[in-house]
OpenMM code with the backbone's topology and positions (N, CA, C; nanometers):
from openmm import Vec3, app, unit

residues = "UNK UNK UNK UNK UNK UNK UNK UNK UNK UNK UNK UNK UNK UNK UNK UNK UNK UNK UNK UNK UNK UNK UNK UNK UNK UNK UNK UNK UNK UNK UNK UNK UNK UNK UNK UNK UNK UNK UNK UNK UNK UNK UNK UNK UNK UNK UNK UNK UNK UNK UNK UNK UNK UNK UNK".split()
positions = [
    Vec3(1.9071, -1.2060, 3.1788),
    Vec3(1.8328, -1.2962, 3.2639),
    Vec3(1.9244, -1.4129, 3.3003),
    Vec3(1.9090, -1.4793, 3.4076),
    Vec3(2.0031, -1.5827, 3.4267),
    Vec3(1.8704, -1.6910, 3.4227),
    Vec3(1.9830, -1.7864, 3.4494),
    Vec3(1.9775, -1.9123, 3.3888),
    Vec3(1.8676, -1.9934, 3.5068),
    Vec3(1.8730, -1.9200, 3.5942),
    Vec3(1.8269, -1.9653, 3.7594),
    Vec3(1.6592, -1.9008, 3.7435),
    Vec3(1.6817, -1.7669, 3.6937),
    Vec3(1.5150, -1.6925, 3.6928),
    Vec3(1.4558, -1.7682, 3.5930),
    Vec3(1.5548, -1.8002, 3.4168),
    Vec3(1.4157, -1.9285, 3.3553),
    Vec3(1.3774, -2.0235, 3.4161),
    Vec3(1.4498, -2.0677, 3.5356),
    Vec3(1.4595, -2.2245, 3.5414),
    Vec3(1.3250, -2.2304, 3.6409),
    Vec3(1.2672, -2.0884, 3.7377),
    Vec3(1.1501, -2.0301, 3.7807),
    Vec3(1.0469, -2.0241, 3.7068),
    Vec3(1.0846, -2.0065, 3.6006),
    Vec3(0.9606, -1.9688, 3.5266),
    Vec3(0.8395, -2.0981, 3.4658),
    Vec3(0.8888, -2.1883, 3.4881),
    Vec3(0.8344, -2.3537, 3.5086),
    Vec3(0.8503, -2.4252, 3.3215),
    Vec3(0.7789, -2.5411, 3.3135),
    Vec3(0.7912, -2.5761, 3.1774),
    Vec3(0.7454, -2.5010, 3.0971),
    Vec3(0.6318, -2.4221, 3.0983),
    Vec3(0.5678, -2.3407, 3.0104),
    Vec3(0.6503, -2.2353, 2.9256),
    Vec3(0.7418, -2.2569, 2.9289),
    Vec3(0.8484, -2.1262, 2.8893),
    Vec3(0.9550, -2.2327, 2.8256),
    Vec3(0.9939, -2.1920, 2.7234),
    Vec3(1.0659, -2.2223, 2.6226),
    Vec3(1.1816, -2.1036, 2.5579),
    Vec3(1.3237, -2.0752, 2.6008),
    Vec3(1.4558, -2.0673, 2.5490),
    Vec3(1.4582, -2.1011, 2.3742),
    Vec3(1.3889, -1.9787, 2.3248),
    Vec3(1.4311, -2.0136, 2.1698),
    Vec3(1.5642, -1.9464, 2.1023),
    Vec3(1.5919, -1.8679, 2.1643),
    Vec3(1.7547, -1.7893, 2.1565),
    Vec3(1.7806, -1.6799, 2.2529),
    Vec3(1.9068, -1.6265, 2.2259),
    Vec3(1.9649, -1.5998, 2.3809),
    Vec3(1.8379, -1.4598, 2.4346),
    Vec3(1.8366, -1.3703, 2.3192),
    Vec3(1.7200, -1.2838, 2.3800),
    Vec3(1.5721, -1.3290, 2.3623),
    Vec3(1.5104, -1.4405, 2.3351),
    Vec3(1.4176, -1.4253, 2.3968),
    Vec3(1.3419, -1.5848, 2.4790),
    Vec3(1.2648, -1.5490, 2.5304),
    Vec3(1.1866, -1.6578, 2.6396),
    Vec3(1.0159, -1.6398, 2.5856),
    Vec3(0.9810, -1.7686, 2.5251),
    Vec3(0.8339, -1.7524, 2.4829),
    Vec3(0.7675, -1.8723, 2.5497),
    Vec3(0.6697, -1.8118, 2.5989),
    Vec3(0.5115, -1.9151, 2.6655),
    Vec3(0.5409, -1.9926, 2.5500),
    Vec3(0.5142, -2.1538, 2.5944),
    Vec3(0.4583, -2.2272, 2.5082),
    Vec3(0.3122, -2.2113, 2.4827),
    Vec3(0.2334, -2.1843, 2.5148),
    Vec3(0.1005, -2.1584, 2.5018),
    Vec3(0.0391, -2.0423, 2.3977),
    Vec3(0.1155, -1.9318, 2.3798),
    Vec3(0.1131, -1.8785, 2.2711),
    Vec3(0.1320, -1.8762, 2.1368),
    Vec3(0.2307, -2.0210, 2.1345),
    Vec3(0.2979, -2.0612, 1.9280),
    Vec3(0.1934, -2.1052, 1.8767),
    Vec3(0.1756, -2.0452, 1.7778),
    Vec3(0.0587, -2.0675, 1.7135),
    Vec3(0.1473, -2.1522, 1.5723),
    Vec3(0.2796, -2.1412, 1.5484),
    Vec3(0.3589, -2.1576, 1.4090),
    Vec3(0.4953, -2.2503, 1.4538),
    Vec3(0.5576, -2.3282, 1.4222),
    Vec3(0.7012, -2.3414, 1.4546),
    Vec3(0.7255, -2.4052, 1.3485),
    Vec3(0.8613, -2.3081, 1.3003),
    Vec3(0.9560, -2.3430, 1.1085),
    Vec3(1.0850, -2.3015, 1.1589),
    Vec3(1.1513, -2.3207, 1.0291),
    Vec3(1.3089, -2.3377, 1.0146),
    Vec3(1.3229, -2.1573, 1.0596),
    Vec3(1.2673, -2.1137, 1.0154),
    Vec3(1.2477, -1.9119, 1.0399),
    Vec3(1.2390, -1.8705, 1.1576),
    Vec3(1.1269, -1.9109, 1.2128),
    Vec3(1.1030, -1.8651, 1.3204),
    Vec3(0.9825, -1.9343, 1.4112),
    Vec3(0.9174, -1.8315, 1.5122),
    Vec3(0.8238, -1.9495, 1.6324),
    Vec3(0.7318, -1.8317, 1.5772),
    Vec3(0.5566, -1.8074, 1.4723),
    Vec3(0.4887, -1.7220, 1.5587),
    Vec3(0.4276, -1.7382, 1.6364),
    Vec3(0.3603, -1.6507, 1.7068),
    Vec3(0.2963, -1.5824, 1.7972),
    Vec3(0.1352, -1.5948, 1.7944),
    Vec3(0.0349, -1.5883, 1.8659),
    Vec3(-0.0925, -1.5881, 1.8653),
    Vec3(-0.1334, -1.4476, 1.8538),
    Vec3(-0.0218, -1.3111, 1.8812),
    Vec3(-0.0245, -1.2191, 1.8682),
    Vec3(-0.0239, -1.1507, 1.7307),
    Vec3(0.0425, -1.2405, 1.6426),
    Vec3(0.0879, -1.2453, 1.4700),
    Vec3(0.2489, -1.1556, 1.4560),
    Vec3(0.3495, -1.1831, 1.6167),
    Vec3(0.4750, -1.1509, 1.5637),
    Vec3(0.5543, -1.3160, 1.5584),
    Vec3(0.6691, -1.2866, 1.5072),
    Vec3(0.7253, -1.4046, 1.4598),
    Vec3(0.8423, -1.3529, 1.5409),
    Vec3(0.8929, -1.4628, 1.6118),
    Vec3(1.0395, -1.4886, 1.6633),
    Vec3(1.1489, -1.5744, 1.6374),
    Vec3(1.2828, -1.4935, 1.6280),
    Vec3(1.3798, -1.5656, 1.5352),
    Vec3(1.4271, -1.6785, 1.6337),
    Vec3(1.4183, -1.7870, 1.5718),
    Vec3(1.4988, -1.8864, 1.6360),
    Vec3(1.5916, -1.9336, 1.5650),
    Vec3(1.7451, -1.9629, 1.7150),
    Vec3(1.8449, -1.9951, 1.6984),
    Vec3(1.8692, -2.1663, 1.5811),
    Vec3(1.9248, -2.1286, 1.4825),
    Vec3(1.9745, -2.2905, 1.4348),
    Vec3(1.9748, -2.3695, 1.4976),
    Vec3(2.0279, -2.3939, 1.6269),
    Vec3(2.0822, -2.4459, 1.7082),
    Vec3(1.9560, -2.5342, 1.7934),
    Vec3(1.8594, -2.4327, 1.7867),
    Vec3(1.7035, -2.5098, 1.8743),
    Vec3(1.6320, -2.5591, 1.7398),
    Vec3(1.6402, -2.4891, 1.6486),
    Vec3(1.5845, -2.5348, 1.5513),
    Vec3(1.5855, -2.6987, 1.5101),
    Vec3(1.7318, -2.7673, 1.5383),
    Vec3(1.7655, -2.8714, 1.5124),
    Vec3(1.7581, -2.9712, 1.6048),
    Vec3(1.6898, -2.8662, 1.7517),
    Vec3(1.6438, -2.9951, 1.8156),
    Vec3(1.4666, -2.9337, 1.8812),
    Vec3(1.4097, -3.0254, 1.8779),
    Vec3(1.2637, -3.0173, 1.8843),
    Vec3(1.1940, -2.9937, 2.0094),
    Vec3(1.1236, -2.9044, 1.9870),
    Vec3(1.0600, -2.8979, 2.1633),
    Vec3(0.9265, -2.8990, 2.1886),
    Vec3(0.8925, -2.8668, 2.0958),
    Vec3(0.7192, -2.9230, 2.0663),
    Vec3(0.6610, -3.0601, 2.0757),
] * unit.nanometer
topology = app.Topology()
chain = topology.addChain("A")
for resn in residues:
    res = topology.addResidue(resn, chain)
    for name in ("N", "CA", "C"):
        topology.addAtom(name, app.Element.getBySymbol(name[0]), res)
């Protein structure tokens, strides 16, 4: 995906590592591990976002 199609996808969308792109509207969880889901999967997030906050 480039960098131009997230930047479409409006604020609601959140870059938690390089493969994936999650709705903010769906985190039901956010830890040092991971973001879950309202679905009950958990997504790995990068150290790197981890250490800066987006919630």
């Amino acid at each position: 995906m480039t960098i131009a199609i997230f930047d479409d996808l409006g604020e609601n969308f959140y870059r938690c590592h390089r493969g994936y792109i999650v709705n903010l509207g769906y985190i039901t969880e956010y830890g040092k591990d991971g973001i879950s889901l309202a679905n009950g999967e958990t997504i790995y997030l990068s150290r790197r976002k981890y250490k800066g906050s987006f919630c």
